[in-house]
C-alpha positions as CSV (number, residue, x, y, z in Angstrom):
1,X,136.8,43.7,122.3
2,X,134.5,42.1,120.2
3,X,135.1,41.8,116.3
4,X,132.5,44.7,115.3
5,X,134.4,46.8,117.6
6,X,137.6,46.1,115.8
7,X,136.1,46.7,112.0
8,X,134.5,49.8,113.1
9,X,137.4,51.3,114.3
10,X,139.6,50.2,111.5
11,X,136.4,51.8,109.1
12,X,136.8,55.2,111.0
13,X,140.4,55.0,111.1
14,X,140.4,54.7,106.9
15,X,138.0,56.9,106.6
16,X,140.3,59.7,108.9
17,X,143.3,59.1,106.7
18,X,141.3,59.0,103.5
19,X,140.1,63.0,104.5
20,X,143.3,63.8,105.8
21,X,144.8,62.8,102.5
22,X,142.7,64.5,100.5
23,X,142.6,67.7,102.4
24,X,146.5,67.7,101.8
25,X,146.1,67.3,98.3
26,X,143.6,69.8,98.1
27,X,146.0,72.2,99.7
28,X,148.6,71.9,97.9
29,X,146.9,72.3,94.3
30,X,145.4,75.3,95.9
31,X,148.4,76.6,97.0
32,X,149.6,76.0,93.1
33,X,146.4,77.5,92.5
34,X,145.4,74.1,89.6
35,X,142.8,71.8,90.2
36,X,144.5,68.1,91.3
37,X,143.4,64.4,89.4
38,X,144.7,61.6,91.2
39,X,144.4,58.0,89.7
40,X,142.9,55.3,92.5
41,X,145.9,53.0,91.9
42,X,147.8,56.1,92.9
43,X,145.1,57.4,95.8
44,X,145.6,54.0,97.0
45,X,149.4,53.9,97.1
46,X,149.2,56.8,98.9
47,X,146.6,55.6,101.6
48,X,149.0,51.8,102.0
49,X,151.2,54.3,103.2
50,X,149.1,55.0,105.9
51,X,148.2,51.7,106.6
52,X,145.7,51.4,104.6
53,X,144.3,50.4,101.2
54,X,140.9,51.6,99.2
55,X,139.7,50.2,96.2
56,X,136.5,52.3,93.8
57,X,133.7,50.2,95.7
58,X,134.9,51.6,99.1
59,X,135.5,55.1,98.2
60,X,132.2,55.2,96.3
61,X,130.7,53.8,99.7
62,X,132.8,57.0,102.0
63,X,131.5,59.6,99.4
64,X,127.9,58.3,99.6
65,X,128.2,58.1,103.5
66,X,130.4,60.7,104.6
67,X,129.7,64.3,103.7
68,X,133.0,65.8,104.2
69,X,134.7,63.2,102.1
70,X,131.6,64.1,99.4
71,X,133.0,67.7,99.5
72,X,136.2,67.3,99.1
73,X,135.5,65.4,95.7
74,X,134.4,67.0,92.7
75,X,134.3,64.1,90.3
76,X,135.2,60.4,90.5
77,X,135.4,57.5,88.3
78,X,136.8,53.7,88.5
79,X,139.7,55.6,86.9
80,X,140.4,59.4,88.2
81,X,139.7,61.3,91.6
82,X,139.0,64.5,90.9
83,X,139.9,67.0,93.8
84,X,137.6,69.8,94.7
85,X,140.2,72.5,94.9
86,X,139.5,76.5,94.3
87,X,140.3,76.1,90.2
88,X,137.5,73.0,90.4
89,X,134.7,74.8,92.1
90,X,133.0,76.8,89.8
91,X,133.1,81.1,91.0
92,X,130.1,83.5,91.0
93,X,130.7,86.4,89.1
94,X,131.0,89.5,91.1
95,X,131.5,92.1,88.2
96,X,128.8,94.4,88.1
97,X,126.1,94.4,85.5
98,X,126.3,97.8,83.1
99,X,123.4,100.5,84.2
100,X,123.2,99.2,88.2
101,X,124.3,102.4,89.2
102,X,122.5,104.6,86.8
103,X,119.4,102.8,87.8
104,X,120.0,103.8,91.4
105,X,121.0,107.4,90.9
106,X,117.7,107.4,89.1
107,X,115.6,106.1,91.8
108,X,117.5,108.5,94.4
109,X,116.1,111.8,92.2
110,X,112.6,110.4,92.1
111,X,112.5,110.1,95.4
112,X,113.8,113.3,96.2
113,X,111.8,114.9,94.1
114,X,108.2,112.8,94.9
115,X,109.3,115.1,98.8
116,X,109.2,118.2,97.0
């Protein structure tokens, strides 16, 4: 094996367990239905855990790189991680607007009566 072999696979391998961390983070907070921070002394405690460590430069460098890992962060900082969880994202408002069914009742007699 030669040695770009070696730091390829140890780049895909950090990269897995970074996703796979954060997608069980993201799962929890929205099973507690809150959004989830995590500091990147802590985000890397977690990942030495794995195996591995990750300082700002590298994550910065997965987020830019990796589309999966971009959507699964919201926000991040040299500081805070901010998870993209179901109370992060922001939800389209579904309600309807006043007079949207007046309007087509409306429409429905014209019509009716333009067959007359």
């Amino acid at each position: 094996m030669r040695i770009a072999e070696v730091e390829a696979q140890t780049e895909t391998e950090k990269k897995g367990s970074l996703e796979t961390l954060l997608n069980m983070i993201r799962a929890k907070a929205n099973n507690k239905g809150v959004g989830s921070k995590i500091s990147i002394d802590s985000l890397n405690s977690l990942m030495q855990n794995l195996g591995h460590s990750i300082t700002y430069s590298e994550l910065d460098a997965f987020v830019k790189s990796d589309e999966t890992i971009d959507n699964l962060i919201a926000d991040y900082n040299q500081e805070i991680v901010t998870i993209n969880t179901d109370a992060t994202i922001d939800k389209d408002n579904d309600t309807l607007e006043p007079g949207n069914q007046d309007t087509v009742k409306k429409m429905a007699k014209r019509a009716t009566k333009r067959r007359d």
